[in-house]
N, C-alpha and C positions, 0 to 999 in steps of 0.2 A: 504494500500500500504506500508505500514511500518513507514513514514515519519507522522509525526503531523503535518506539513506545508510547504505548497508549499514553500514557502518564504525558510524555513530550508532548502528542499530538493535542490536546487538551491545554494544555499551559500555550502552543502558539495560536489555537483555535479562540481559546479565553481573552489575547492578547488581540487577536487580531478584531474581535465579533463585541468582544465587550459583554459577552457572557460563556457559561458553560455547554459542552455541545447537548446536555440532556436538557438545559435551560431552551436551548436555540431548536431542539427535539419539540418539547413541548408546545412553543411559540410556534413551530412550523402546521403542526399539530391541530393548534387552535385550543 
């Protein structure tokens, strides 16, 4: 997937979206 860890992928996800991807899950979600 390109990331070496979930954990990383999450911290630049967090940085780049200004939330978490289960936050950005949810929001996509409704």
């Amino acid at each position: 997937c390109g990331f070496s860890s979930l954990s990383y992928f999450s911290t630049v996800f967090r940085k780049e979206c200004g939330l978490s991807p289960g936050e950005y899950a949810s929001k996509v979600k409704g």
